[in-house]
C-alpha positions as CSV (number, residue, x, y, z in Angstrom):
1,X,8.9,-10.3,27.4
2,X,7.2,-7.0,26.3
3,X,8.0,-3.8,29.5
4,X,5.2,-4.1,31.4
5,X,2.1,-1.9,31.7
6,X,1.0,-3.4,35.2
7,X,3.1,-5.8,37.3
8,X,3.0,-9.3,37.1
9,X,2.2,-11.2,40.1
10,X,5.0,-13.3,41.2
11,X,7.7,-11.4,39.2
12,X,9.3,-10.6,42.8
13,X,9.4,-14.6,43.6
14,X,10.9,-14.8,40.0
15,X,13.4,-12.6,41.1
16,X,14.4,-13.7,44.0
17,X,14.5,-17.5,42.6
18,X,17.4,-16.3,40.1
19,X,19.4,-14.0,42.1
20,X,19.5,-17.0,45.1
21,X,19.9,-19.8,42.7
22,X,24.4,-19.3,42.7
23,X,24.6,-22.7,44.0
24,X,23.3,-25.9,42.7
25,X,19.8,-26.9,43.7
26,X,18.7,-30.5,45.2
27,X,16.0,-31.7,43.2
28,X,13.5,-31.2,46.5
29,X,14.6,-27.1,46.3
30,X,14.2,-26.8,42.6
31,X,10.8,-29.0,43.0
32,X,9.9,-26.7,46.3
33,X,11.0,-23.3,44.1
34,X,9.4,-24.4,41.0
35,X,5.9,-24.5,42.5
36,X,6.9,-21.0,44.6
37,X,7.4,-19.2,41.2
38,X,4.2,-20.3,39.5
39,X,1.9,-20.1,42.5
40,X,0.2,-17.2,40.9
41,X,-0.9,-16.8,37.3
42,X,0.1,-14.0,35.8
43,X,-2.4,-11.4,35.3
44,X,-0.8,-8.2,34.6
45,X,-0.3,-7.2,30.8
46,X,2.3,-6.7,28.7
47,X,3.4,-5.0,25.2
48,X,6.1,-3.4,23.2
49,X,5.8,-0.3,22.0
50,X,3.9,0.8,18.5
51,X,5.5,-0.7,15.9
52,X,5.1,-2.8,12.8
53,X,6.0,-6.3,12.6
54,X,8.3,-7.3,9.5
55,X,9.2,-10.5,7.7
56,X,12.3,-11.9,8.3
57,X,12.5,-14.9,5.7
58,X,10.9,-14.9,2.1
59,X,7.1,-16.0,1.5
60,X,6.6,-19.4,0.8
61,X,5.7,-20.0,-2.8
62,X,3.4,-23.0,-2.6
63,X,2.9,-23.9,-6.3
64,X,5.3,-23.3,-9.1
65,X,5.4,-20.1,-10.9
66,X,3.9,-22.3,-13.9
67,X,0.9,-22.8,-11.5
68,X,0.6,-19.2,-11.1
69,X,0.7,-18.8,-15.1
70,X,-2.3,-20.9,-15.1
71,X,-4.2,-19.1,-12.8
72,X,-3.4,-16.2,-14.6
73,X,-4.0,-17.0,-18.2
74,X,-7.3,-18.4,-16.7
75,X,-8.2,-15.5,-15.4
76,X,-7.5,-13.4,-18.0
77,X,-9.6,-15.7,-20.4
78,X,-12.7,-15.4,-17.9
79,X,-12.8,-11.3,-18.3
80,X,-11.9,-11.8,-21.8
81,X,-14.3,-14.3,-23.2
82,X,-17.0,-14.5,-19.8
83,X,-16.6,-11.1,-19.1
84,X,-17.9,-9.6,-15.6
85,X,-21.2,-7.8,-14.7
86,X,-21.0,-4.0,-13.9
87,X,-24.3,-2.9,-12.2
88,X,-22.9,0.7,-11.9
89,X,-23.4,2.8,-15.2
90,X,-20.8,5.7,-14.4
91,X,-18.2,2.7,-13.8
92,X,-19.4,0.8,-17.4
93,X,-19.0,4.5,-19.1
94,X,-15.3,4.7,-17.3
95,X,-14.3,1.4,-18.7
96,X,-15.4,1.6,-22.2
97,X,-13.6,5.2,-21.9
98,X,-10.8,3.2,-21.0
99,X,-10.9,0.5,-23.8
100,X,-13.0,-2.1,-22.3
101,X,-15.7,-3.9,-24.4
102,X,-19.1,-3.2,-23.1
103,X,-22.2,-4.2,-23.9
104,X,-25.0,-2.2,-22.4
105,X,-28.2,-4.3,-22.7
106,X,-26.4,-6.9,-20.6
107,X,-24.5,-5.0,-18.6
108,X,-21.4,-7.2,-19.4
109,X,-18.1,-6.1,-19.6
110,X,-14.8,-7.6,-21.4
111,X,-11.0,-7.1,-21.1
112,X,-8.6,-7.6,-23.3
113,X,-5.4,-9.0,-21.7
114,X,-2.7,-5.6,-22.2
115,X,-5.9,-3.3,-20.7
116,X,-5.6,-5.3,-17.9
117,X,-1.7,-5.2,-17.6
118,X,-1.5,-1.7,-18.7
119,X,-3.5,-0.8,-15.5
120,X,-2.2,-3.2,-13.2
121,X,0.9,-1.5,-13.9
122,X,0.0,1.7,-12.1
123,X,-0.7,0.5,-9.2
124,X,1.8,1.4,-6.2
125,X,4.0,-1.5,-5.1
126,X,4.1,0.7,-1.6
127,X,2.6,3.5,-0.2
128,X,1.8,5.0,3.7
129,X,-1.5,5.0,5.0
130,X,-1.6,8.3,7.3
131,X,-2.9,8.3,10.5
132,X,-4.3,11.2,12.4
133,X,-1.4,10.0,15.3
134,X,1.4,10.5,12.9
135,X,3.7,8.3,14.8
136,X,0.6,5.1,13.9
137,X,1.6,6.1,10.1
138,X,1.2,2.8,8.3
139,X,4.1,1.5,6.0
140,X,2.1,-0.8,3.2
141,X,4.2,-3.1,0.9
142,X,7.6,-4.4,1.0
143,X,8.3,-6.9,4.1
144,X,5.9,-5.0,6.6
145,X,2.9,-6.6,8.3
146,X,-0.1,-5.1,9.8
147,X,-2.8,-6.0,12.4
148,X,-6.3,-5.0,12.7
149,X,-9.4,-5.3,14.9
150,X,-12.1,-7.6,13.5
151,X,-14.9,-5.8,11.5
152,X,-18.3,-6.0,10.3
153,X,-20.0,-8.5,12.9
154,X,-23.5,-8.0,13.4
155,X,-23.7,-10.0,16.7
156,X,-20.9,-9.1,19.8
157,X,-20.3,-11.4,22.8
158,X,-18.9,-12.1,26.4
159,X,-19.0,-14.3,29.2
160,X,-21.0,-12.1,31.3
161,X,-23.7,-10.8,28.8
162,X,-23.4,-13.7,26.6
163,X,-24.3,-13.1,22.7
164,X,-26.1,-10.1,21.6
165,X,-26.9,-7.8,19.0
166,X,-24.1,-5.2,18.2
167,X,-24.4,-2.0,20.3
168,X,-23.0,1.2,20.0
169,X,-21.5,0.6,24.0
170,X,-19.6,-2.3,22.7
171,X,-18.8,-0.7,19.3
172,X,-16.3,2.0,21.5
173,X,-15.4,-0.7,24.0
174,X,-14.0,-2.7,21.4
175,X,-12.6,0.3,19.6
176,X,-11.1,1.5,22.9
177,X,-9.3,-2.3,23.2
178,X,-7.9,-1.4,19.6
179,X,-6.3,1.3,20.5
180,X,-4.8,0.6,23.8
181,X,-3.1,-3.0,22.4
182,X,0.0,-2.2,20.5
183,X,-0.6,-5.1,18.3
184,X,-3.4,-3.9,16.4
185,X,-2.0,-0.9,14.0
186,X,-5.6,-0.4,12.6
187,X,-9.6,-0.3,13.1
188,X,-10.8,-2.6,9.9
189,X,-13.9,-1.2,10.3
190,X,-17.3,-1.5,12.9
191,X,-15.7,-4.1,14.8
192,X,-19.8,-4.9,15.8
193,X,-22.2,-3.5,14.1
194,X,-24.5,-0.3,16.4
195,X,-27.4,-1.6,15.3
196,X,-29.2,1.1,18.1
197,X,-28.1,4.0,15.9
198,X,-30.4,4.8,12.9
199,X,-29.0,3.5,9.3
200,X,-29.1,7.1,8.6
201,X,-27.0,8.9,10.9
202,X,-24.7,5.4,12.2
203,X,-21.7,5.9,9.8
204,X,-21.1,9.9,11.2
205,X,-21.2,8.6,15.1
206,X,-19.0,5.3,13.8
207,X,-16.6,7.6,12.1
208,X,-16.3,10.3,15.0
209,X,-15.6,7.5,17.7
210,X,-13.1,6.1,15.1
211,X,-11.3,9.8,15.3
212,X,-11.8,10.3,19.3
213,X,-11.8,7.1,20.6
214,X,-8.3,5.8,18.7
215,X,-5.8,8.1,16.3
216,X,-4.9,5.3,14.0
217,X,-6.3,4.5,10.8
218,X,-9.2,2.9,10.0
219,X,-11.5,1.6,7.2
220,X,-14.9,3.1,5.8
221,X,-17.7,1.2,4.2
222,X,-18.6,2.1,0.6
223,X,-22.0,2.2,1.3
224,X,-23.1,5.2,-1.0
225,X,-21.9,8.2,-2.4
226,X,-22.4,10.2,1.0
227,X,-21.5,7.8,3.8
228,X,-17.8,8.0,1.5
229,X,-17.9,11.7,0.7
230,X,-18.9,12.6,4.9
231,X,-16.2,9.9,5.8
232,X,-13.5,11.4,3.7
233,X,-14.1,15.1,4.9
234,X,-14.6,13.8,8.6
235,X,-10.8,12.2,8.2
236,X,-9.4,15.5,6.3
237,X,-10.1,17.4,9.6
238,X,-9.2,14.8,11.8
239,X,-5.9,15.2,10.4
240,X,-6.3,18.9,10.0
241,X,-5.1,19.1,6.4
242,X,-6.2,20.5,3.2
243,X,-8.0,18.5,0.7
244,X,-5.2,18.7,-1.7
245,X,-2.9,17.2,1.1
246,X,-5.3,14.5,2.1
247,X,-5.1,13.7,-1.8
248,X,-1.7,13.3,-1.3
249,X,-2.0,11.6,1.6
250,X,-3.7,8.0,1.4
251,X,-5.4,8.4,5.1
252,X,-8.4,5.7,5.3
253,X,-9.1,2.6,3.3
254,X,-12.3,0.3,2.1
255,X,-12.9,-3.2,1.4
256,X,-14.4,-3.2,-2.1
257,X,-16.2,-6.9,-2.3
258,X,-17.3,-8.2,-5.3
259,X,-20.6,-9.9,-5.8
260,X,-19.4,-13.6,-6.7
261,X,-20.1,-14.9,-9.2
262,X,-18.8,-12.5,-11.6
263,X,-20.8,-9.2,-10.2
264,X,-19.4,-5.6,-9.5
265,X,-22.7,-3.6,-7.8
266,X,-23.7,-0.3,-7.4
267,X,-22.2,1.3,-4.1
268,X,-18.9,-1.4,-4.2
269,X,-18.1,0.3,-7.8
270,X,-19.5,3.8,-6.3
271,X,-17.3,3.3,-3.4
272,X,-14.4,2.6,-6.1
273,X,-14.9,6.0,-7.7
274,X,-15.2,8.2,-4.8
275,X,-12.0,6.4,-3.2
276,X,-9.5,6.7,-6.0
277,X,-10.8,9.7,-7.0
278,X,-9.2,11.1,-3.9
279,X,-6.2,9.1,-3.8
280,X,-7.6,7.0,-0.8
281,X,-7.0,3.1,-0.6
282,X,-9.5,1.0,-1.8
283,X,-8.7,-3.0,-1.2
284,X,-10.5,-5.4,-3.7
285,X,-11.4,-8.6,-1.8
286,X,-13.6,-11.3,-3.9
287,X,-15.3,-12.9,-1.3
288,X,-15.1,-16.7,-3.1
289,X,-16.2,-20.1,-1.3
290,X,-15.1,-22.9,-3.2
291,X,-17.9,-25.1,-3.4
292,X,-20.3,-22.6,-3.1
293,X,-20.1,-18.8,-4.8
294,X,-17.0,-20.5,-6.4
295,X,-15.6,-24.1,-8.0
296,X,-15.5,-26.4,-5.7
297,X,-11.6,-27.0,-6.9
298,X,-9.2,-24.5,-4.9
299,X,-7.6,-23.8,-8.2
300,X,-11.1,-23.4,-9.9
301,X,-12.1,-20.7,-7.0
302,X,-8.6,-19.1,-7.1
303,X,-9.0,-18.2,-11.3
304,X,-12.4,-16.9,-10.1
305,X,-11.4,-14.6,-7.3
306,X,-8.6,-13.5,-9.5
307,X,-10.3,-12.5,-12.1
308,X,-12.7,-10.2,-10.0
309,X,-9.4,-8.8,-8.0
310,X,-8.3,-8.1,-11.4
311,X,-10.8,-6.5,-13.1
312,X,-11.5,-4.1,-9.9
313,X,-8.1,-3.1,-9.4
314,X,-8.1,-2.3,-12.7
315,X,-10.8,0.0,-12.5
316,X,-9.2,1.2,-9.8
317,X,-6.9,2.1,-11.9
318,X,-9.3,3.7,-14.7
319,X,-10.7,6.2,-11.9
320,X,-7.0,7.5,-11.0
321,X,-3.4,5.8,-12.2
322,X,-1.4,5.5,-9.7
323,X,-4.3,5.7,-7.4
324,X,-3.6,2.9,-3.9
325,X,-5.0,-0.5,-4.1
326,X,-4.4,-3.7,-3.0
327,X,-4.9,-7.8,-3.9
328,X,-7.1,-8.8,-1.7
329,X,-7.7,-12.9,-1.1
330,X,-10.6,-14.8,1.4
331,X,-11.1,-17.7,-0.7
332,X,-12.3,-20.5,1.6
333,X,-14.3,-23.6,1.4
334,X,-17.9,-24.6,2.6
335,X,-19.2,-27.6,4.7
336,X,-20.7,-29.5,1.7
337,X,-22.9,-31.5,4.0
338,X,-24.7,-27.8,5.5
339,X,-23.3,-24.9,2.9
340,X,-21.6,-23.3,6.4
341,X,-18.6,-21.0,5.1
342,X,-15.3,-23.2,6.8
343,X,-12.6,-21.0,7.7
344,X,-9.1,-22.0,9.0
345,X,-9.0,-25.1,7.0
346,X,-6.3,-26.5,4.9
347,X,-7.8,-25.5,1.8
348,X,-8.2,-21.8,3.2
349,X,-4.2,-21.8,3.7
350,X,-3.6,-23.2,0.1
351,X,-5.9,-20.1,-1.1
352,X,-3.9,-17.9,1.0
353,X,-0.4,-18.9,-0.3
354,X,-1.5,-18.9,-4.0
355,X,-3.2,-15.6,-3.5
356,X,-0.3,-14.2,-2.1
357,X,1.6,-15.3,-5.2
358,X,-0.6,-13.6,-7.8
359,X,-0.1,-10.8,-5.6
360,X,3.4,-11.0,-6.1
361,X,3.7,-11.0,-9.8
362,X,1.5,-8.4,-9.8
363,X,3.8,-6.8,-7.9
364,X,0.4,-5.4,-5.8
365,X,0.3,-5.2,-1.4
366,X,-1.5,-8.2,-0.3
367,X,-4.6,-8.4,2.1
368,X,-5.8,-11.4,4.0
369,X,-7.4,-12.2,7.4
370,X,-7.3,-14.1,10.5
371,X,-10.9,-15.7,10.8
372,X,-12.3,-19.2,12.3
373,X,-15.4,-21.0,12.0
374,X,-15.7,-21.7,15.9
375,X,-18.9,-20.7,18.3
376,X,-16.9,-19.8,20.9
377,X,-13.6,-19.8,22.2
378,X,-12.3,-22.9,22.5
379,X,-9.3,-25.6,20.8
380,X,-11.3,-24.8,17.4
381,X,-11.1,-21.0,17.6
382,X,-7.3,-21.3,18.6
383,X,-6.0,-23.5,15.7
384,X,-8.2,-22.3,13.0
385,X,-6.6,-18.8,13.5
386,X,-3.0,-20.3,14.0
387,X,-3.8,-21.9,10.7
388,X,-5.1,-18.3,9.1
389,X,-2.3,-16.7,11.0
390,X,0.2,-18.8,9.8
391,X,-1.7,-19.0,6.6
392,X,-1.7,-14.9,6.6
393,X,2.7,-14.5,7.2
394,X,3.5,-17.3,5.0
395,X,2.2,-15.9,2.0
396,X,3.9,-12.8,2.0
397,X,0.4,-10.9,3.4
398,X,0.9,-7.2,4.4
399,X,-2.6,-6.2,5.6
400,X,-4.5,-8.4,8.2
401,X,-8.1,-8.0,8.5
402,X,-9.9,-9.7,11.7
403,X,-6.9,-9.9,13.2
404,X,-8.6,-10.2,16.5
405,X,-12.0,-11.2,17.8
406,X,-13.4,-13.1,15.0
407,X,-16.2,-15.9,15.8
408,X,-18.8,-17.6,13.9
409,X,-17.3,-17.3,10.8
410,X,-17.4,-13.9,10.9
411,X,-21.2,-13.0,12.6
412,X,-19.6,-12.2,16.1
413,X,-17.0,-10.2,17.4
414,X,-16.0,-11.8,21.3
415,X,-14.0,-9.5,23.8
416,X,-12.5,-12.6,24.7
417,X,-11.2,-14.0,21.9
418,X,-10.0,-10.5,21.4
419,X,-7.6,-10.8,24.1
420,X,-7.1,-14.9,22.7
421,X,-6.1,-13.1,19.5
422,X,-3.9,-10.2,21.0
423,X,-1.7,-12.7,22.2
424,X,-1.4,-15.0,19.4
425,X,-0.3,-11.8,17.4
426,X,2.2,-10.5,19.8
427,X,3.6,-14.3,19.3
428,X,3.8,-13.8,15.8
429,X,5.3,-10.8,15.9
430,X,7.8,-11.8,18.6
431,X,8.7,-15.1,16.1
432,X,9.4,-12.2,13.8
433,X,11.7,-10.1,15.6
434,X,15.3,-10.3,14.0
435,X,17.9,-12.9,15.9
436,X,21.1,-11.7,17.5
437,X,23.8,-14.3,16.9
438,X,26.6,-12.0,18.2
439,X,29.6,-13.2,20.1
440,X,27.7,-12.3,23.9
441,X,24.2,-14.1,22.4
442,X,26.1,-17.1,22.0
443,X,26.8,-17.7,25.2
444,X,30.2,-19.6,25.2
445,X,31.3,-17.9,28.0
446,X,28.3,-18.9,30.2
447,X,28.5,-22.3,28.6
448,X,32.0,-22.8,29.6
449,X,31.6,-21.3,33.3
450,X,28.5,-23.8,34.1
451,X,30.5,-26.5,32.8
452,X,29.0,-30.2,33.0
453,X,25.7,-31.2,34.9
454,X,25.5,-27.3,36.2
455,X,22.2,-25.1,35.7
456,X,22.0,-21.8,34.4
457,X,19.9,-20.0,36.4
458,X,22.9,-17.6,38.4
459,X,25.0,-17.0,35.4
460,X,25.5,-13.3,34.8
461,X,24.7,-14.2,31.8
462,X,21.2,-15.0,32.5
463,X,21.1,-12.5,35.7
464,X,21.4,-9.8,32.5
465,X,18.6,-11.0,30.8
466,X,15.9,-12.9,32.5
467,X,13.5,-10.7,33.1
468,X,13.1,-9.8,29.1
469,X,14.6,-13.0,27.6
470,X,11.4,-14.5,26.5
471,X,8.0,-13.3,25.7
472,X,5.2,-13.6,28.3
473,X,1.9,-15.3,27.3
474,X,-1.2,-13.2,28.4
475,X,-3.1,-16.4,28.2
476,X,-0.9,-19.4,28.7
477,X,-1.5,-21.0,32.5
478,X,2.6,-22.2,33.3
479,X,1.8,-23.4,37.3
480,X,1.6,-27.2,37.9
481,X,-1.5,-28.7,38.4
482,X,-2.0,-28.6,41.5
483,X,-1.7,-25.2,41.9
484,X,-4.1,-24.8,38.8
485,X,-6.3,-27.1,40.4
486,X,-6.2,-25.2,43.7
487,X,-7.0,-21.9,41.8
488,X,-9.8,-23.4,40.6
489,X,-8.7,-24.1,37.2
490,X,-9.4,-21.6,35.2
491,X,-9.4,-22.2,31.1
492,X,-8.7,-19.3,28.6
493,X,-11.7,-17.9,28.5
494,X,-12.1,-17.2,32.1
495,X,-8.9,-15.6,32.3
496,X,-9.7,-13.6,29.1
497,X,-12.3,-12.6,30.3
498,X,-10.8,-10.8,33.5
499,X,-8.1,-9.7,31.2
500,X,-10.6,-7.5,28.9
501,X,-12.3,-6.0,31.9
502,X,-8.7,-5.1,33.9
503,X,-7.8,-3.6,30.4
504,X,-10.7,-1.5,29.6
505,X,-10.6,0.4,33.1
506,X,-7.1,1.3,32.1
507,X,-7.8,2.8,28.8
508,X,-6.9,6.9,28.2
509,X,-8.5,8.7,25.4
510,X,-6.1,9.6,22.9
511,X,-5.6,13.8,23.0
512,X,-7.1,15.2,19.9
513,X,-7.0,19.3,19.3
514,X,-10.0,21.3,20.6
515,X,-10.4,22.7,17.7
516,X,-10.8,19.3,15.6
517,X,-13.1,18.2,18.0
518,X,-15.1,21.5,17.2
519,X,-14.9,21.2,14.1
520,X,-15.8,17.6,13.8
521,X,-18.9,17.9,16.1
522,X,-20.1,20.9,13.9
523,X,-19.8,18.9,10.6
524,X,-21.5,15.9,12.3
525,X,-24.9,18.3,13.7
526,X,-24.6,19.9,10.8
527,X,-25.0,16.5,8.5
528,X,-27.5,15.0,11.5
529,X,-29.7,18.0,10.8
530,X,-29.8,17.2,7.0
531,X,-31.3,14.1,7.6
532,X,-27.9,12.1,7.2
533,X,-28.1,9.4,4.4
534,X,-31.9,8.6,3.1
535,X,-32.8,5.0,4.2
536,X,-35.9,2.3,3.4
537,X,-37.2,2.8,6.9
């Protein structure tokens, strides 16, 4: 169980249920005492401190390293022979600079196989992602995980309000979640869409609650030249640096999605330039559904969305060498009887594993996400995002996107499934946490004292270690039904629900200098009264 941030009703009972429990029980007292010591849920909350999860066992490799070969062969034949659309001239002049074949009327690009490996092979097999918290400093690659809040819904819901248009009230609310929940080392980006703050001005308010409502790290949308220059000057004094440091310093990140079928655009290639330019990490993510924007074969979809990863990493690479980036993999499938993107599906954990396997021998940090297909938070949200959890650690993935609050495949953010999500993380990363098989763990001594037909419960043994010796579900209802039944049974989403709420009114804002804050609200006027970013309307 995680130290506790509030107490736990009934941990007294629990208490007192162990330390009398020296002599054997009669079935009526352990029936009578089982029923006393889950009278109450639990309701109070609990966590470890800040710290990143790490895998304990090798990724599974799903298909053969010959399967892998093929996907990459085919892969490299696309770029080669089909080549890829670049909308962005600056990016087409880069990679003819760079030895690509382009052909201008078209806008087509090709790649020969060694350009491709030549720049795949700058790319940073680790690297830190710095926070403006340094102790929330981000360790990418190698056997580390991270977590992050969902990102990018335009919708937000609850059980009180219901669903709703994104808001810049829940936009902090949800950011203010992120930053009090251990579990989540990162914002992925708007976690709901303010769609009550002008186009315009939206990315400088979004990117100064990011800096005083949380101090870890987040990601910016390559949306435009400005919106990433004004994000990348906003972080450099959050972090009070120089711009030389912060070029030292990978200190934010974007998703770079490519246009599938075969189609870089303007502000994702943009977004590319300005990002590596400054040493900043930029995460290439073909955004592929088999059946759909993709072959309706997994392996089909997988040589499509690795020849996109590819050929944007490589440019990547052409802006900067050595510059951060990572493989980035949310292949999935569709509904073929409605065109509905599917998430959470058997095919979506096949895409995973594979896509963590290209990753691999490109020797390349692997993104994926935790996502479902459900309407609200139910079985289906719960076991499509064990499946993309499970999907997500298996295949050797390092950063998770949507790691909580995902719904409707992706066009609603939930407070409750937040909280659903928190605690299916803090599960994982408990499952994760390293095994102590010394002498004392094994427990021979307690074993032999207990002897035959005995119970454990008043065994120093377990006296030592009960009230930490297994990890506490936030959600997980453990009373017998009738004392569920008397408490008016309650399902998850009530009780998630009351959890958000409780752990909102706790939340402290994080201390940020005066003089940051100064700073930052100066540079933020100061870009308001320039009109921000030109929009349409």
């Amino acid at each position: 169980m995680y130290p506790e941030d509030t107490n736990t009703p009934g941990s007294d009972d629990q208490t007192e249920n162990l330390a009398g429990s020296n002599t054997a029980m009669t079935s009526g007292t352990r029936k009578k005492r089982r029923r006393r010591g889950r009278a109450t849920a639990p309701t109070g909350f609990a966590q470890k401190p800040f710290a990143q999860p790490a895998r304990q066992f090798p990724p599974v490799e799903l298909v053969s390293a010959d399967a892998v070969e093929a996907v990459h062969n085919a892969s490299l034949k696309v770029l080669q022979e089909t080549g890829i659309k670049v909308l962005h001239e600056g990016a087409r002049s880069i990679m003819k600079d760079a030895g690509a074949d382009v052909h201008e009327a078209t806008q087509m690009v090709h790649f020969e196989a060694p350009l491709i490996e030549q720049c795949l092979s700058t790319v940073p097999s680790a690297f830190t992602l710095h926070a403006r918290n340094p102790q929330h400093n981000l360790a990418i690659g190698g056997d580390q995980l991270l977590f992050g809040l969902m990102a990018s819904a335009p919708n937000s819901s609850c059980l009180d309000h219901g669903r709703r248009s994104g808001t810049q009230k829940d936009y902090r609310n949800f950011l203010r979640l992120g930053q009090m929940h251990n579990i989540l080392h990162f914002s992925g980006g708007y976690p709901v869409e303010p769609t009550d703050i002008h186009p315009s001005v939206r990315h400088l308010d979004c990117i100064s609650d990011f800096i005083t409502l949380t101090d870890k790290s987040y990601c910016i949308y390559s949306l435009g030249h400005e919106r990433v220059t004004d994000a990348i000057e906003m972080t450099r004094i959050a972090r009070g640096v120089s711009a030389e440091q912060l070029s030292e310093e990978p200190s934010l990140f974007t998703i770079i999605n490519t246009n599938s079928p075969l189609q870089l655009d303007i502000p994702m290639m943009q977004g590319i330039i300005d990002m590596a330019s400054m040493n900043q990490l930029v995460v290439i993510t073909p955004f592929t559904l088999s059946g759909a924007m993709a072959p309706v074969t997994i392996p089909g979809a997988l040589v499509l969305q690795n020849a996109e990863a590819l050929a944007g990493i490589a440019f990547s690479q052409m802006v900067k060498p050595g510059a951060p980036a990572m493989y980035g993999g949310f292949t999935s499938n569709v509904d073929m009887q409605s065109g509905a993107p599917a998430f959470g599906t058997p095919e979506y954990m096949q895409a995973q594993h594979i896509g963590g396997q290209l990753a691999r021998r490109y020797n390349i940090p692997y993104r994926t996400s935790n996502v479902c297909a459900a309407n609200t938070v139910d079985a289906q949200s719960a076991y499509e995002s064990v499946f993309s959890l499970w999907g997500a650690i298996n295949s050797g993935g390092h950063l998770l996107k949507h790691g909580a609050g995902w719904l409707e495949g992706g066009l609603c953010c939930s407070f409750e499934k937040l909280i659903l999500d928190i605690d299916l993380l803090q599960m994982v990363a408990e499952f994760l946490q390293p095994i102590d098989f010394s002498e004392d763990e094994l427990g021979l001594r307690a074993i032999n004292d207990v002897g035959p037909a005995g119970h454990f419960f008043g065994t120093a043994h377990t006296q030592e270690r009960f009230k930490d010796a297994f990890y506490s579900p936030v959600l997980s209802d453990w009373r017998n039904f009738e004392s569920w039944q008397e408490a008016g049974r309650p399902d998850a989403m009530q009780k998630a629900n009351k959890v958000w709420k409780e752990r909102l009114a706790t939340y402290q804002e994080p201390p940020l200098d005066a003089a940051v804050k100064d700073e930052l609200d100066a540079f933020v006027a100061k870009r308001k009264e320039q009109g921000g970013v030109a929009t349409d309307f």
